[in-house]
Backbone atoms as SQL, in Angstrom:
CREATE TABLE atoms (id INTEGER PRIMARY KEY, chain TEXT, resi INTEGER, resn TEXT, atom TEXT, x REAL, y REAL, z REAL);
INSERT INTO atoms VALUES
  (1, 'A', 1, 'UNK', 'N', -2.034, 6.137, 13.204),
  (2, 'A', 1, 'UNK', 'CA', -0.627, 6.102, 12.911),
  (3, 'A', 1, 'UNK', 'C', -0.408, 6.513, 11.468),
  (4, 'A', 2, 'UNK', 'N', 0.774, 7.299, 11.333),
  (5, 'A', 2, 'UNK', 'CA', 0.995, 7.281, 9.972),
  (6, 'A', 2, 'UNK', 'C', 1.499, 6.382, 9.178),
  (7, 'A', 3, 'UNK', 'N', 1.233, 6.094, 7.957),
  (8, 'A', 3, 'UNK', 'CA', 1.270, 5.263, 7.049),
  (9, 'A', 3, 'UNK', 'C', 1.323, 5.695, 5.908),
  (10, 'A', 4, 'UNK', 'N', 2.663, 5.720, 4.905),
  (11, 'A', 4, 'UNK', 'CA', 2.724, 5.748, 3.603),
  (12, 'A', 4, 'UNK', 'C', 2.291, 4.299, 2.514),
  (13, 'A', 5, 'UNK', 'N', 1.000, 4.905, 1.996),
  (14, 'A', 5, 'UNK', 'CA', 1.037, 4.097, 0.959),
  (15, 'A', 5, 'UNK', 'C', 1.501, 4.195, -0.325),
  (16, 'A', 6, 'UNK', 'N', 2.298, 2.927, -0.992),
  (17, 'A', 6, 'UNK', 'CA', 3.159, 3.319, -2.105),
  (18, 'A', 6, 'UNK', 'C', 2.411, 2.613, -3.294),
  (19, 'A', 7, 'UNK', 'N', 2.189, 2.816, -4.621),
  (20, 'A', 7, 'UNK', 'CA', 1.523, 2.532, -5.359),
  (21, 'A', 7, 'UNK', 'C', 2.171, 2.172, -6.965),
  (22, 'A', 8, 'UNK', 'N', 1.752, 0.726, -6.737),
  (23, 'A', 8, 'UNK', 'CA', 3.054, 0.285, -7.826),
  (24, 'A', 8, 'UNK', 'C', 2.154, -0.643, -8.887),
  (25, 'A', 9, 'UNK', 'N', 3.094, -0.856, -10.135),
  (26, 'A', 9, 'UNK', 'CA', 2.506, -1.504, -11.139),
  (27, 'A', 9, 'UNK', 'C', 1.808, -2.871, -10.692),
  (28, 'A', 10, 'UNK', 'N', 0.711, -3.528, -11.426),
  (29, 'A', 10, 'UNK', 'CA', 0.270, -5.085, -10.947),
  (30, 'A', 10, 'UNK', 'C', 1.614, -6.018, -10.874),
  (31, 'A', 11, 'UNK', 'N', 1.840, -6.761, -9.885),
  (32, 'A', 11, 'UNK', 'CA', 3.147, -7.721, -9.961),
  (33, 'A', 11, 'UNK', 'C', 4.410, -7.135, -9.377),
  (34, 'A', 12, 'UNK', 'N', 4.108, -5.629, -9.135),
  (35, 'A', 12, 'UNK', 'CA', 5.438, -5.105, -8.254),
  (36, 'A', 12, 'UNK', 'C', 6.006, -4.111, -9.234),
  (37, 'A', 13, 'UNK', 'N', 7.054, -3.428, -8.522),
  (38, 'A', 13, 'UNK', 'CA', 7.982, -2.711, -9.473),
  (39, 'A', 13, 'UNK', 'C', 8.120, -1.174, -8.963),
  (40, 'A', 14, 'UNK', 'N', 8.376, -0.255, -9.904),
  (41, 'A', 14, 'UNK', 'CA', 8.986, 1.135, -9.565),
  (42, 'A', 14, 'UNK', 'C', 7.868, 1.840, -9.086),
  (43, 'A', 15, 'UNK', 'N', 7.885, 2.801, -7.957),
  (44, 'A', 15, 'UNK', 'CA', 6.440, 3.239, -7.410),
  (45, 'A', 15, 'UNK', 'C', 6.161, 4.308, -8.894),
  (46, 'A', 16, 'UNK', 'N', 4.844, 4.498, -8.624),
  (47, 'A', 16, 'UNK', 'CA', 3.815, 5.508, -9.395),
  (48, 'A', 16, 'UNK', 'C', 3.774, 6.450, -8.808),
  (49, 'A', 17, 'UNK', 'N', 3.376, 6.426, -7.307),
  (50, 'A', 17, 'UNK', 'CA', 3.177, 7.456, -6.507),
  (51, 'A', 17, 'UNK', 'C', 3.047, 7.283, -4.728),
  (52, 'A', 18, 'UNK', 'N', 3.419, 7.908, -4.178),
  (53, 'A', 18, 'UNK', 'CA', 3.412, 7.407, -2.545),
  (54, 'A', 18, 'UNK', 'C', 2.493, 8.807, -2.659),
  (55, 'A', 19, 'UNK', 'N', 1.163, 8.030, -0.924),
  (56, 'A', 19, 'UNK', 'CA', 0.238, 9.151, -0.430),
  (57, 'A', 19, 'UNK', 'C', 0.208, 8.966, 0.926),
  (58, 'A', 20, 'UNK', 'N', 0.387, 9.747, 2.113),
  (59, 'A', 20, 'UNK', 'CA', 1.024, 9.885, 3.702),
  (60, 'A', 20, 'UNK', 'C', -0.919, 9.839, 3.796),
  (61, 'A', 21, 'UNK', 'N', -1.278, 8.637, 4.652),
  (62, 'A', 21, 'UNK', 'CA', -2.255, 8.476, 5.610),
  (63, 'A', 21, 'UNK', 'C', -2.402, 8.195, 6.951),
  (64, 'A', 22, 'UNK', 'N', -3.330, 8.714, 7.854),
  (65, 'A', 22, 'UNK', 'CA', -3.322, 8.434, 9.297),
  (66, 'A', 22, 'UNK', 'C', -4.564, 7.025, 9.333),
  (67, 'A', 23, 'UNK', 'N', -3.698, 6.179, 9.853),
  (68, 'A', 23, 'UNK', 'CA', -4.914, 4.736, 9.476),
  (69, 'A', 23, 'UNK', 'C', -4.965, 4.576, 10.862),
  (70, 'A', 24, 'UNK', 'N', -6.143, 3.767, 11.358),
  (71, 'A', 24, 'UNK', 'CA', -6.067, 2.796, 12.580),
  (72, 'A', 24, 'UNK', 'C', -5.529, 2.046, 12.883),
  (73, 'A', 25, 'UNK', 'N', -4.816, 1.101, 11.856),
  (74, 'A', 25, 'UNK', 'CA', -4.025, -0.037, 11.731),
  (75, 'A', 25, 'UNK', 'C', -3.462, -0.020, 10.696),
  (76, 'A', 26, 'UNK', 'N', -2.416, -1.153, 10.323),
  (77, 'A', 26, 'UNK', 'CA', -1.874, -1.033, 9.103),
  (78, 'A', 26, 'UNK', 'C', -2.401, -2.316, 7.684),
  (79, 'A', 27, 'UNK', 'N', -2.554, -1.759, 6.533),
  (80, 'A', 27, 'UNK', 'CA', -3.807, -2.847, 5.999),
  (81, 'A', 27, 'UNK', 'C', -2.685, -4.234, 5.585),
  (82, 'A', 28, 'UNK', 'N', -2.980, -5.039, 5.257),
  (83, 'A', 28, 'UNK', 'CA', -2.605, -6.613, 5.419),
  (84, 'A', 28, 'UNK', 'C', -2.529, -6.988, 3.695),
  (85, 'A', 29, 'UNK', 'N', -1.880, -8.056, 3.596),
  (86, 'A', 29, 'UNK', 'CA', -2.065, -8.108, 2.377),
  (87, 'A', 29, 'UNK', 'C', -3.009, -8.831, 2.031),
  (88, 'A', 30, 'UNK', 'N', -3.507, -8.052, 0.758),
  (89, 'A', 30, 'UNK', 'CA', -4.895, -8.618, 0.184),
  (90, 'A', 30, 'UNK', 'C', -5.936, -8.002, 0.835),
  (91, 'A', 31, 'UNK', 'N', -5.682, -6.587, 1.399),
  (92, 'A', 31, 'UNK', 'CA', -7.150, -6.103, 1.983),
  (93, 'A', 31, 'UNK', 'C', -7.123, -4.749, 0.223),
  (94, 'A', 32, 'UNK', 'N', -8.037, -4.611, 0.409),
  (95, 'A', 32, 'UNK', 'CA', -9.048, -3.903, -0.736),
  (96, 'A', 32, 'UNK', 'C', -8.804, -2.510, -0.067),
  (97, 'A', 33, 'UNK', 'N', -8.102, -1.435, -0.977),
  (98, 'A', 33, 'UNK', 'CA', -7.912, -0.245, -0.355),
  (99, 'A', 33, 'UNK', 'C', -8.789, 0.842, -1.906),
  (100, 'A', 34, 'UNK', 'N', -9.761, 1.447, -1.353),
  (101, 'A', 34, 'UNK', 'CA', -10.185, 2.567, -2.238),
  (102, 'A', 34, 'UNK', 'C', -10.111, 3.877, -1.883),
  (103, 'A', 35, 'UNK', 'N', -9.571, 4.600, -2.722),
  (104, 'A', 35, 'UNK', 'CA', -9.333, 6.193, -1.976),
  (105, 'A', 35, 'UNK', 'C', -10.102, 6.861, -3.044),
  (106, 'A', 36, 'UNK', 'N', -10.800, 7.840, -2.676),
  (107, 'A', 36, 'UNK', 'CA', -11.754, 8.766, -3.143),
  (108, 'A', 36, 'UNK', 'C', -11.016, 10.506, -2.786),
  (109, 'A', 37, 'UNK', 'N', -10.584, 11.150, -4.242),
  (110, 'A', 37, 'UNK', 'CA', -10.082, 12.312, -3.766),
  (111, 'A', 37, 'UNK', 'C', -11.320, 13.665, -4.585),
  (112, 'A', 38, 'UNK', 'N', -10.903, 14.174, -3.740),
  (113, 'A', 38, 'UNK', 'CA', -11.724, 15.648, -4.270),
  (114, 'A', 38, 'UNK', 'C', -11.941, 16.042, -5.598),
  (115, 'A', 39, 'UNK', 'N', -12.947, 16.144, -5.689),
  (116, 'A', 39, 'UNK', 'CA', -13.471, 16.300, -7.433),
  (117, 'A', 39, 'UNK', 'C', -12.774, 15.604, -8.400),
  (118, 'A', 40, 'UNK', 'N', -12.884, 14.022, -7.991),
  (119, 'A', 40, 'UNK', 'CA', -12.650, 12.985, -8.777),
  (120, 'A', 40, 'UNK', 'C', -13.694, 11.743, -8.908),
  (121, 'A', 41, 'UNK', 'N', -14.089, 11.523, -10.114),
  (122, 'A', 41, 'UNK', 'CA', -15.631, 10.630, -9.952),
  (123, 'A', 41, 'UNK', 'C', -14.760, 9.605, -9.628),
  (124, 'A', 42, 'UNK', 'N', -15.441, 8.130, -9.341),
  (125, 'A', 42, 'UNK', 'CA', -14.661, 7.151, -9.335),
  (126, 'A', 42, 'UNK', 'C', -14.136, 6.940, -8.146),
  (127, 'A', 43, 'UNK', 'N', -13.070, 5.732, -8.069),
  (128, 'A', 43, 'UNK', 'CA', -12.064, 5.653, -6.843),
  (129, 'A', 43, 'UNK', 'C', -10.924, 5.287, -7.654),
  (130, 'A', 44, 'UNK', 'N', -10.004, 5.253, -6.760),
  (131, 'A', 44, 'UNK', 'CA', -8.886, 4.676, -7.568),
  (132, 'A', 44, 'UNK', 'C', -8.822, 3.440, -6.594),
  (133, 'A', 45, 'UNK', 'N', -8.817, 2.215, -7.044),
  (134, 'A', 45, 'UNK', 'CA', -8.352, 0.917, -6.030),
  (135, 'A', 45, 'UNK', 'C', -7.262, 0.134, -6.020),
  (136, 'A', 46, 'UNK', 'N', -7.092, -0.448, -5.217),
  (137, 'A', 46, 'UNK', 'CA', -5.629, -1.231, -4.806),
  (138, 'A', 46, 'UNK', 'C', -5.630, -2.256, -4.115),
  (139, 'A', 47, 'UNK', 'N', -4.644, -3.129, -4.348),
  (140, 'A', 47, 'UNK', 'CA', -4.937, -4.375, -3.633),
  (141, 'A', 47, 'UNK', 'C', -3.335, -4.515, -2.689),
  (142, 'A', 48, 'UNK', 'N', -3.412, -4.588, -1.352),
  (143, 'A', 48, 'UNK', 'CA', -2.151, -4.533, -0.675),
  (144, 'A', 48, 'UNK', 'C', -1.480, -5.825, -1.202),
  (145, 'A', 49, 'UNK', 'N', 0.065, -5.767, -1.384),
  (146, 'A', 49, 'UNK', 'CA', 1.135, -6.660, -1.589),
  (147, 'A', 49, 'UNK', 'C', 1.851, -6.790, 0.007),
  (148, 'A', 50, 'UNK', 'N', 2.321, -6.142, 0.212),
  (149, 'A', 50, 'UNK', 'CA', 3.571, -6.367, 1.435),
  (150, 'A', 50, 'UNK', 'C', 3.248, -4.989, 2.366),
  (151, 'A', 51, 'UNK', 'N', 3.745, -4.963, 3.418),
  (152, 'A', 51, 'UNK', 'CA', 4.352, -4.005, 4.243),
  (153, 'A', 51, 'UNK', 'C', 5.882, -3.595, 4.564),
  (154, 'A', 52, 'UNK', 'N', 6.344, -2.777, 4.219),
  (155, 'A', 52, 'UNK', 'CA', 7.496, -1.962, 4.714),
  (156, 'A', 52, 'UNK', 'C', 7.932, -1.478, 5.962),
  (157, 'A', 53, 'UNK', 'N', 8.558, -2.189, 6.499),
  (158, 'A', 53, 'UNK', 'CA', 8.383, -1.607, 7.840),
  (159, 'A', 53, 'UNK', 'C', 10.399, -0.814, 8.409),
  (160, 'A', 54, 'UNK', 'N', 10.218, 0.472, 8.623),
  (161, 'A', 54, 'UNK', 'CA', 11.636, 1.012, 8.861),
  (162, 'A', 54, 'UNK', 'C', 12.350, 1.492, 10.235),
  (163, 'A', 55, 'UNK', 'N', 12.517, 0.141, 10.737),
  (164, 'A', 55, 'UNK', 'CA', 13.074, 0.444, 12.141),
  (165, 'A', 55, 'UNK', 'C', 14.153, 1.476, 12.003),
  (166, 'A', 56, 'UNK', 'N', 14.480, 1.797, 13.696),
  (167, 'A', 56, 'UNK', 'CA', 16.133, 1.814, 13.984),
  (168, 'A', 56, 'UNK', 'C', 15.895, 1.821, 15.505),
  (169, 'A', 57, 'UNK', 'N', 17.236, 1.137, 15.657),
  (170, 'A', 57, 'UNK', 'CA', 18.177, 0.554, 17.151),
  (171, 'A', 57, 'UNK', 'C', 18.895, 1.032, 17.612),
  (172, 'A', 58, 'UNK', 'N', 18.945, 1.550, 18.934),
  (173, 'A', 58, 'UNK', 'CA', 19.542, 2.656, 18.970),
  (174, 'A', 58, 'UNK', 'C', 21.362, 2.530, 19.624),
  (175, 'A', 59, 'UNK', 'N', 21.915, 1.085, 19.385),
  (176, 'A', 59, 'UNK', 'CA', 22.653, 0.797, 19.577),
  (177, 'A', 59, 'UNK', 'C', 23.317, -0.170, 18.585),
  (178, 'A', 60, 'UNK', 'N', 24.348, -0.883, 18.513),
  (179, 'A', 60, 'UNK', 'CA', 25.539, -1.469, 17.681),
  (180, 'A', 60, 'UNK', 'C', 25.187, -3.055, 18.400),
  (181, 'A', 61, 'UNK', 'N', 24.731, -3.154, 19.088),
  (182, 'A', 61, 'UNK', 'CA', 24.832, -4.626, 19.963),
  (183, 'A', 61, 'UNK', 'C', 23.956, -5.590, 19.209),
  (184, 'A', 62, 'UNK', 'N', 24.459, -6.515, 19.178),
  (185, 'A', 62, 'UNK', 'CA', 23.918, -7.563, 18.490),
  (186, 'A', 62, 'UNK', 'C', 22.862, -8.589, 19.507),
  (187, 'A', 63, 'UNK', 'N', 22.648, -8.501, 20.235),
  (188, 'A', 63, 'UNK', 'CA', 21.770, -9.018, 21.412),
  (189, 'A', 63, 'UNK', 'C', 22.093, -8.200, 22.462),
  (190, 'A', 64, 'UNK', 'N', 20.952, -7.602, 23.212),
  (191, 'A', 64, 'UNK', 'CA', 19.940, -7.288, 24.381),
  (192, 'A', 64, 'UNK', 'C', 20.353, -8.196, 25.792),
  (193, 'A', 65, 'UNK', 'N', 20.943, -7.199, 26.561),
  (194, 'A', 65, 'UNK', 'CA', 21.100, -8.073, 27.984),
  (195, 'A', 65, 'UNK', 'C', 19.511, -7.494, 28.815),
  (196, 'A', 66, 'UNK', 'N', 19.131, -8.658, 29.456),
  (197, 'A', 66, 'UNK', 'CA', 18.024, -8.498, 29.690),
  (198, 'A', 66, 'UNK', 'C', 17.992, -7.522, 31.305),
  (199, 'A', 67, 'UNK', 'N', 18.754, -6.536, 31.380),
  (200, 'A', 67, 'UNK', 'CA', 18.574, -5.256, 32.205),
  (201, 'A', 67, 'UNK', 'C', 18.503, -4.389, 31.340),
  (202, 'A', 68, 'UNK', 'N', 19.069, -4.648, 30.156),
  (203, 'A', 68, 'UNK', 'CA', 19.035, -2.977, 29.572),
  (204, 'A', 68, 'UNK', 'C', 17.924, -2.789, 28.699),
  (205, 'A', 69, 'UNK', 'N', 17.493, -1.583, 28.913),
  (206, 'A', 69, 'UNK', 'CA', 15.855, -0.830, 28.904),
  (207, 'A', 69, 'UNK', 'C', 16.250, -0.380, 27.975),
  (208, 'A', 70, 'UNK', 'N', 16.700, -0.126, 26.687),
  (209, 'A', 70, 'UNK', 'CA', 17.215, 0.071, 25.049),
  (210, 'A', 70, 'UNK', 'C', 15.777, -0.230, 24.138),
  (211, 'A', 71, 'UNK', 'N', 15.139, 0.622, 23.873),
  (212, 'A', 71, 'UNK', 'CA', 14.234, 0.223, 23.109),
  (213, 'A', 71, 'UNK', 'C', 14.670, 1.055, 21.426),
  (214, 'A', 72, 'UNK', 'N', 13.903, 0.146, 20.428),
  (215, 'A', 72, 'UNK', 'CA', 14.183, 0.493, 19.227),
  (216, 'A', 72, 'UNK', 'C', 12.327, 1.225, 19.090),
  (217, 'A', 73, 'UNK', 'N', 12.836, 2.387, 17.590),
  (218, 'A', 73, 'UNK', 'CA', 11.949, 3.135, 17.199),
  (219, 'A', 73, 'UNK', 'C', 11.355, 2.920, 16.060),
  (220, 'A', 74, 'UNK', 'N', 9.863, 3.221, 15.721),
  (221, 'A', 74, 'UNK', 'CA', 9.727, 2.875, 14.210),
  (222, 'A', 74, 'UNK', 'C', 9.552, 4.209, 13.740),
  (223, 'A', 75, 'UNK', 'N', 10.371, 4.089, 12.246),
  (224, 'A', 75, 'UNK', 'CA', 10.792, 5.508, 11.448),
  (225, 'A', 75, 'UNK', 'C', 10.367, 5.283, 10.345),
  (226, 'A', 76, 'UNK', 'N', 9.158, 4.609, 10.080),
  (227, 'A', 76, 'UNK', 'CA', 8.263, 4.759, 8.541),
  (228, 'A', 76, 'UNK', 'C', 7.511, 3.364, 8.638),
  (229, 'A', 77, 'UNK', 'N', 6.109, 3.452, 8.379),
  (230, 'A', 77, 'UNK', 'CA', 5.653, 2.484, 7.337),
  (231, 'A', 77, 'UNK', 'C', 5.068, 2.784, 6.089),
  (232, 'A', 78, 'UNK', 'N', 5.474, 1.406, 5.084),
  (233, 'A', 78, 'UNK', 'CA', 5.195, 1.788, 4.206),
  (234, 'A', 78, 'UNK', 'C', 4.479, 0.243, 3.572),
  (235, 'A', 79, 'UNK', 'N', 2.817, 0.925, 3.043),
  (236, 'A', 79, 'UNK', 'CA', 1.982, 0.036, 2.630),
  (237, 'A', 79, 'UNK', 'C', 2.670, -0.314, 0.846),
  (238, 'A', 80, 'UNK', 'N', 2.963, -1.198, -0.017),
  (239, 'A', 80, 'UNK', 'CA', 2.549, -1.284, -1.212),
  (240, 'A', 80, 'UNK', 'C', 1.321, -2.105, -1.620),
  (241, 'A', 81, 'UNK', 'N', 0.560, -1.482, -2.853),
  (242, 'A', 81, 'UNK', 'CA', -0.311, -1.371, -2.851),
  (243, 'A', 81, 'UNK', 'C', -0.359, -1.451, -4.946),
  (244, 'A', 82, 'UNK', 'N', -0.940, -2.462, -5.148),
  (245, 'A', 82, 'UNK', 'CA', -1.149, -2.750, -6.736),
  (246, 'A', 82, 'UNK', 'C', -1.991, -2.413, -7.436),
  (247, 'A', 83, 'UNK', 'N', -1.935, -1.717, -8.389),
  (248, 'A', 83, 'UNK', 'CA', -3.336, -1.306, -8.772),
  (249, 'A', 83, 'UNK', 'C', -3.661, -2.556, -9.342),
  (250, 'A', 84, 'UNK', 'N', -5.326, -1.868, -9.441),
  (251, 'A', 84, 'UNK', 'CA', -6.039, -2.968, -9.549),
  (252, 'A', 84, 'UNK', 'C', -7.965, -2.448, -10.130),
  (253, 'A', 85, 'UNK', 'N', -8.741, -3.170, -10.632),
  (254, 'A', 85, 'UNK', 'CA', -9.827, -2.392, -11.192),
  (255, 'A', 85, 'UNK', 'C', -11.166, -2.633, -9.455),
  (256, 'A', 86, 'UNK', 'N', -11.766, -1.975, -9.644),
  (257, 'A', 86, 'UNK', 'CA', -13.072, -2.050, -8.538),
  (258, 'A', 86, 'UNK', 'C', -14.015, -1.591, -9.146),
  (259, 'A', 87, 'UNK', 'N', -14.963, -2.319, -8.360),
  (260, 'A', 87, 'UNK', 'CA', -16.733, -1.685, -8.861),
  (261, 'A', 87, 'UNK', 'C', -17.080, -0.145, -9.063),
  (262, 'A', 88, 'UNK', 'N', -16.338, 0.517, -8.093),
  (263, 'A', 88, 'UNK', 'CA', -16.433, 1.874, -8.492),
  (264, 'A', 88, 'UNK', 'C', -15.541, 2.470, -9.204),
  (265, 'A', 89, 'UNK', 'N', -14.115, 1.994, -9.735),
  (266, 'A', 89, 'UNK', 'CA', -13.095, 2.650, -10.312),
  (267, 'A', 89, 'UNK', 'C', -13.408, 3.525, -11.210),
  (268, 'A', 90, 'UNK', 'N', -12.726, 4.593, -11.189),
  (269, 'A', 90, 'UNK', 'CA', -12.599, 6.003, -11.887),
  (270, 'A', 90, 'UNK', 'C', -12.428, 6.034, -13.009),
  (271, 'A', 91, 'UNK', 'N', -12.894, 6.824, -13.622),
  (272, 'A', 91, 'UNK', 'CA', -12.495, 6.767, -15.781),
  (273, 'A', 91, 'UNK', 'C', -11.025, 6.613, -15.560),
  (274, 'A', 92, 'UNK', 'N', -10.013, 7.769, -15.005),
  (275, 'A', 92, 'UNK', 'CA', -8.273, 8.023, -15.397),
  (276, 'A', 92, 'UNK', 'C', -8.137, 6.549, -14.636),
  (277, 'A', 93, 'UNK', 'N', -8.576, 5.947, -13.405),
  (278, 'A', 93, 'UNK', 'CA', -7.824, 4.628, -12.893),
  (279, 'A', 93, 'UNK', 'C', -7.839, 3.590, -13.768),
  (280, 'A', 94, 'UNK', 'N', -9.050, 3.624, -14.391),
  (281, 'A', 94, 'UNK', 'CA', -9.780, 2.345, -15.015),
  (282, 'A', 94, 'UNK', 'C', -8.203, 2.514, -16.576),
  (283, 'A', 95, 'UNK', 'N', -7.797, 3.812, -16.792),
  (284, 'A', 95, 'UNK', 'CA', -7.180, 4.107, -18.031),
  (285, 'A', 95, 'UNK', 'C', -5.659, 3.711, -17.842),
  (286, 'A', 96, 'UNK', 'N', -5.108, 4.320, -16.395),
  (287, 'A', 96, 'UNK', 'CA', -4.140, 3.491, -15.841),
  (288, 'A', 96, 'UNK', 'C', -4.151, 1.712, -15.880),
  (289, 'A', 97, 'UNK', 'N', -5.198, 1.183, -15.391),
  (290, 'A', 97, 'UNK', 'CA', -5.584, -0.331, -15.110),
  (291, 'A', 97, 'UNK', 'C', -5.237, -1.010, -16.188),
  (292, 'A', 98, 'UNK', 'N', -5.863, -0.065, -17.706),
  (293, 'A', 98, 'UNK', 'CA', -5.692, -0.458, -18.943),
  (294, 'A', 98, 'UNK', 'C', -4.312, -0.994, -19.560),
  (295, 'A', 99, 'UNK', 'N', -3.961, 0.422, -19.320),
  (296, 'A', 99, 'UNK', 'CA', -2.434, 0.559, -19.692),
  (297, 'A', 99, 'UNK', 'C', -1.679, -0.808, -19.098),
  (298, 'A', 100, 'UNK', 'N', -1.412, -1.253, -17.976),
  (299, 'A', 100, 'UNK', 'CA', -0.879, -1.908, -17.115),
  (300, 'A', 100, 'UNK', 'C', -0.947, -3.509, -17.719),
  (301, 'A', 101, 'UNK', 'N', -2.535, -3.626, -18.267),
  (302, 'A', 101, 'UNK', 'CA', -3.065, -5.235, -18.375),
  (303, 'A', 101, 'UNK', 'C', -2.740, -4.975, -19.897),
  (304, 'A', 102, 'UNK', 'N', -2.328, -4.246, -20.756),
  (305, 'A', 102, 'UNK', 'CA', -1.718, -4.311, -22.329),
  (306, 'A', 102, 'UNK', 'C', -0.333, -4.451, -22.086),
  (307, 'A', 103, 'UNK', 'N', 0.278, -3.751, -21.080),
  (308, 'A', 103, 'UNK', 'CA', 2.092, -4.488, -20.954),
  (309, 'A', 103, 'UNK', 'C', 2.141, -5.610, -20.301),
  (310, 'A', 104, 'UNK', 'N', 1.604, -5.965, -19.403),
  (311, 'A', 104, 'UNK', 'CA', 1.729, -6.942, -18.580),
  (312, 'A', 104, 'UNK', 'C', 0.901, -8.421, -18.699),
  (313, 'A', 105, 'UNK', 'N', -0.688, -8.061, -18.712),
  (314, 'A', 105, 'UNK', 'CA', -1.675, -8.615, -18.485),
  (315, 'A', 105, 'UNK', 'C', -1.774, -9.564, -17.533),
  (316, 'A', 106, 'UNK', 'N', -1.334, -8.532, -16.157),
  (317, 'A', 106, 'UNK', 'CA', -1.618, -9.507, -15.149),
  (318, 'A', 106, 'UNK', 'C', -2.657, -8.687, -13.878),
  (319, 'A', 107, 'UNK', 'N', -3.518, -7.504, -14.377),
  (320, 'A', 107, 'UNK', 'CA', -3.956, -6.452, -13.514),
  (321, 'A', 107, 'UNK', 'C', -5.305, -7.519, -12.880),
  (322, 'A', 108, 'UNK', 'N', -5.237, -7.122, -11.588),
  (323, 'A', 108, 'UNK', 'CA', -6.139, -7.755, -10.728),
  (324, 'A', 108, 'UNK', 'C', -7.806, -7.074, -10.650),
  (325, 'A', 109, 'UNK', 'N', -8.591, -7.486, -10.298),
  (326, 'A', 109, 'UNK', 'CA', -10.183, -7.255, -9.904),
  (327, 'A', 109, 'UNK', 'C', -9.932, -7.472, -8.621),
  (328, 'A', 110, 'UNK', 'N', -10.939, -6.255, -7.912),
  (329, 'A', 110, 'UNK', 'CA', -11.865, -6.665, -6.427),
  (330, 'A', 110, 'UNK', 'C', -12.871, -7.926, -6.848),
  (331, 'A', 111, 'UNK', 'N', -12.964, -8.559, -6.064),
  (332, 'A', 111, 'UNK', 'CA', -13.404, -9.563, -5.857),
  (333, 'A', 111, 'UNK', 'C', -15.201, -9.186, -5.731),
  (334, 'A', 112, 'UNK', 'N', -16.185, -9.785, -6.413),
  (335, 'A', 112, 'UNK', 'CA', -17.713, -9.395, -6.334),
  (336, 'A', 112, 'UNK', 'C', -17.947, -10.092, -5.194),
  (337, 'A', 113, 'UNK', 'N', -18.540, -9.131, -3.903),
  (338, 'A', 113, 'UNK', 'CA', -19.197, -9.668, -2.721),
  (339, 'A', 113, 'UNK', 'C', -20.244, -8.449, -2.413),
  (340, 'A', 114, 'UNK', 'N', -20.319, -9.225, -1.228),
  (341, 'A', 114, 'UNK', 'CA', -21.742, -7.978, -0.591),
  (342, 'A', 114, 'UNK', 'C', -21.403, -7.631, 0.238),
  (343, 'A', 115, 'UNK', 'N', -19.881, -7.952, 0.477),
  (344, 'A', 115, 'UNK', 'CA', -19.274, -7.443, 2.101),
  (345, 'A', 115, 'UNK', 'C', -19.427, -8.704, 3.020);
């Protein structure tokens, strides 16, 4: 399914950047997202906040009589997603990460496991 992930300061706020992915599912909050792009050392990582989710109904009715076959459509999701530092993070992420924990100082870590 497609899935926009939106990518916002630690603690929330104005996006940085949205990137259109085809996921299996949609990630949850607090799952560990690393994206690795083309001739970029590093990852950039993220830690999910919320889901966005953008219905529409294809009618005015305020309750569903239970004959009518009226189904509603979904017309976007959208992951946000905090930066955040990881074991592999990238020189420019790690420089972003920086930036973020000198205005704020509230930028998050992946958590050290073995999986």
């Amino acid at each position: 399914m497609k899935v926009s992930l939106v990518f916002v300061p630690p603690g929330g706020g104005e996006s940085d950047y949205t990137l259109e992915f085809d996921l299996p599912s949609i990630p949850r909050p607090g799952d560990y997202l690393s994206i690795r792009r083309l001739n970029q050392e590093g990852t950039s990582d993220f830690i999910v906040r919320r889901t966005w989710w953008h219905l529409y109904y294809p009618s005015d009715a305020l309750y569903q009589d239970a004959k009518d076959t009226t189904h509603g459509t979904v017309k976007g999701i959208a992951v946000e997603c905090e930066f955040a530092r990881g074991p592999y993070s990238g020189n420019e992420h790690k420089k972003s990460c920086d930036s973020y924990d000198l205005r704020k100082g509230t930028i998050k870590s992946f958590e050290d496991t073995a999986y």
